[in-house]
N, C-alpha and C positions, 0 to 999 in steps of 0.2 A: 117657336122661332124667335129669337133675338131681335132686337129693334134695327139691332148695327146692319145684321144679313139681313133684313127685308129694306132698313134702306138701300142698302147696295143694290138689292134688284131694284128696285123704283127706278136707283139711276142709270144700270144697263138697259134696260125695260123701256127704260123712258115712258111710264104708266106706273098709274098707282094701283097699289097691290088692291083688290076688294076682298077677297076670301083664302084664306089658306086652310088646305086638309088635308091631313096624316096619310096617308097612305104607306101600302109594304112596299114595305125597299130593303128586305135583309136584314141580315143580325149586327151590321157592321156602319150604316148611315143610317141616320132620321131622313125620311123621304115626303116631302110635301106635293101636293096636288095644287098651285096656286092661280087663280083667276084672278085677268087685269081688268082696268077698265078702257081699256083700248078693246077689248076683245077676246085677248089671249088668252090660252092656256096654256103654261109647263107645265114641268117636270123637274123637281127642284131634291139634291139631295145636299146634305151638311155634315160634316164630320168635322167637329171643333180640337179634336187630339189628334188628327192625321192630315196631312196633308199630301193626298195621294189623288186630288182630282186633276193635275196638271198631267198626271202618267192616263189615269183613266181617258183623260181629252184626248189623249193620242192616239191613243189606240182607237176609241170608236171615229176617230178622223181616219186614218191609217187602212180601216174596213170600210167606210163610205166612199176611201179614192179609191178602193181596189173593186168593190161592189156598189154601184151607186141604189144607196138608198137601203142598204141593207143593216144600217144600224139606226139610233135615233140621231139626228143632228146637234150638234152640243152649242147652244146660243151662247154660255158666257161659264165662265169659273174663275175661281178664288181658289186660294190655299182654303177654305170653311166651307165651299159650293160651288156645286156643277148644277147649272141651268141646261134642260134638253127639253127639247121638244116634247110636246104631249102625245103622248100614243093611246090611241082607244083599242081595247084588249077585242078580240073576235076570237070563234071557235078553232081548236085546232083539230082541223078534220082531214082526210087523208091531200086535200089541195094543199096545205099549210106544210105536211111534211115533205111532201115532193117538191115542194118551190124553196122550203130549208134547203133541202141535199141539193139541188142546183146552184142554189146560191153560194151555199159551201165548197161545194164541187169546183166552182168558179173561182172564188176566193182563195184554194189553195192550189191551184195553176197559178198564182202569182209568185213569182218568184223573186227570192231577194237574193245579193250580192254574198252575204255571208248568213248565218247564225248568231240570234241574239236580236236586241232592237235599238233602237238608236236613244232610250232612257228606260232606270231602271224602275220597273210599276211593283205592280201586289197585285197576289194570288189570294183574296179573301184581303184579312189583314195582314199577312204576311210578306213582309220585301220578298221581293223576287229577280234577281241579278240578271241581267241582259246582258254582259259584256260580247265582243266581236267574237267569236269561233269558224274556222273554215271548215270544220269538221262535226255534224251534227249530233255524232256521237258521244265523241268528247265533251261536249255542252252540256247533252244530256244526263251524265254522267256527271260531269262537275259541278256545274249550273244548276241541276235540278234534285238528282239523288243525292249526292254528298252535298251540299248544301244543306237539304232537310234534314237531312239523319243526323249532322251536327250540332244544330239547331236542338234539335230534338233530344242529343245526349248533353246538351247544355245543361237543359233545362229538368235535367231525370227524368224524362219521358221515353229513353230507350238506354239499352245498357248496353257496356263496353263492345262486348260477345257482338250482338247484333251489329253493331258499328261495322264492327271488325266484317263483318258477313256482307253486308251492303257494300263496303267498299269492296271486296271480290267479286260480287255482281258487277258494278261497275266496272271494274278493271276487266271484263269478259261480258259485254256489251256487245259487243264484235259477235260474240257468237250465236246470237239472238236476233240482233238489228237489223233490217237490211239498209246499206245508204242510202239516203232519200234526198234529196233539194230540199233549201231552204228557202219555205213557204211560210205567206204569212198565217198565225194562227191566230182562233179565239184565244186560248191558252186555261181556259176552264170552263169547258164544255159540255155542261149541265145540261138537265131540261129548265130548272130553276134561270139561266141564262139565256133561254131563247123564247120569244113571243110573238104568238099570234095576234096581229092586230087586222085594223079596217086597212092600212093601209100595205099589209104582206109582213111575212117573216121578216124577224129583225132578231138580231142578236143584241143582248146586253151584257154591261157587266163582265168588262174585257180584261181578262190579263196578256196583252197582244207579246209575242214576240215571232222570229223565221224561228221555224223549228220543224219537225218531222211529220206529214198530215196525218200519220198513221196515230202521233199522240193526240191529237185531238180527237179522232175518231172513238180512239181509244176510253176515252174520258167522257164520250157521250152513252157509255154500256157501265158508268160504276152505282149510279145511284137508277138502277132499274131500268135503264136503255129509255133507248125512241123509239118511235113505229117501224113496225118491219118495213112499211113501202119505203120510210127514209133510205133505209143500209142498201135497198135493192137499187133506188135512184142513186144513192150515193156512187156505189158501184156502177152503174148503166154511163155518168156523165164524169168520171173518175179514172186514173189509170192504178187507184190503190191495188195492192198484193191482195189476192183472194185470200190469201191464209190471213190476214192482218188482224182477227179478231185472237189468233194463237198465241200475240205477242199480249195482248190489253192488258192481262195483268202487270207487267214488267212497269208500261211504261204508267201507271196508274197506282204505282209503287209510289210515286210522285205525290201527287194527290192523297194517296193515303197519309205520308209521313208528315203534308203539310194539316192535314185533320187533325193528327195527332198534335200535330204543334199548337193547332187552334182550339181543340174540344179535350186533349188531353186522352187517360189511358182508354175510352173505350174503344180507340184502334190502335191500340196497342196487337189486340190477337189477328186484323187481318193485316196486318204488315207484317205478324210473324208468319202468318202463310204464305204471302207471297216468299218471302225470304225462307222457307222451308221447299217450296215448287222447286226452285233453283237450285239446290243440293246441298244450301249451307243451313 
């Protein structure tokens, strides 16, 4: 850690730093573990080439007004650092998954005015566009698939052919989707993104916007699911579609293309399957 960002926290802090330690925080921030000598403990992440903590503070603000206490608190940020609360890691046992799906369950009965968020974040390193839509299929669709797949033919990670193939998925959304309310979401909804602590389920590592509950749902079955009590609680405190797990690949088409844009071609082949399911 730089001399500049540890004095900046000294002066938010108002306490001097005694100990800083590395800890995991992902492929995309440096993440420290810093003890004061007032007593405290955070949680300190740094990204010196992005400046993407101003969006990230929104969003875990954005889930503690809608759920109190279900993300970590964000004490302070810079364009170079988000200060959060210390969280102590506990086991995730079948209590931890059923007080997630409540919490979540909870979180997407809130409902917003339109589609979209009110600033644009990041899905990994990835911008991620929020603008207003009344129609959450449309967003989806525009906002989320055509977006990556351009991205992604930018950059020769997808070719013409495909393009061409995604954008007709899209444009035939309608025949898959069901309308849903614009609810607020994690908007990458890992297991990697959710943790059990002493103090209950918390979600981190948000890419928040209103969008459809079913995609978040969705996104929690792409890298090896959660606990089956989660999907049963999910469902018990939920009014989701019983079929909603028939659509996940569609909307997790998203996710895949934004991998591709992140790690490059080794998902190249399950994007081509999802875009083979569909008939192109």
């Amino acid at each position: 850690m730089k001399s500049s960002i540890r004095n900046w926290l000294e002066t938010q802090l108002s306490s001097k730093v005694l100990q800083i330690e590395p800890v995991s925080g992902g492929c995309i921030n440096q993440a420290y573990c810093v003890r004061l000598a007032s007593g405290q403990t955070v949680f300190v992440k740094i990204n010196e080439t992005c400046a993407m903590f101003d969006a990230e503070a929104s969003g875990l603000t954005a889930i503690n007004q809608t759920v109190s206490n279900f993300a970590p608190d964000v004490l302070h940020y810079c364009d170079e650092a988000l200060v959060l609360e210390w969280l102590t890691p506990a086991s995730s046992d079948e209590s931890f998954w059923q007080s997630l799906a409540d919490q979540l369950a909870l979180m997407h009965q809130y409902k917003g005015h339109s589609f979209g968020f009110d600033c644009d974040n990041y899905c990994g390193a990835t911008p991620q566009p929020n603008p207003e839509y009344s129609c959450g299929i449309e967003f989806f669709a525009e906002q989320r698939l055509l977006y990556q797949a351009k991205l992604a033919l930018n950059a020769g990670l997808l070719s013409g052919k495909n393009l061409m193939a995604i954008e007709r998925i899209a444009g035939q959304l309608h025949r898959w989707l069901p309308k849903q309310p614009p609810v607020l979401l994690h908007g990458d909804l890992w297991s990697g993104n959710v943790m059990a602590t002493t103090a209950g389920a918390k979600l981190i590592d948000p890419a928040c916007y209103f969008g459809m509950a079913e995609a978040d749902m969705a996104m929690t079955l792409l890298f090896g699911g959660f606990s089956a009590s989660f999907y049963d609680r999910y469902a018990e405190q939920s009014d989701i579609a019983s079929d909603w797990q028939d659509r996940a690949e569609l909307y997790n088409l998203y996710h895949l293309l934004n991998h591709l844009n992140l790690f490059g071609g080794q998902y190249q082949s399950a994007v081509q399957r999802v875009i083979g399911r569909y008939g192109f």
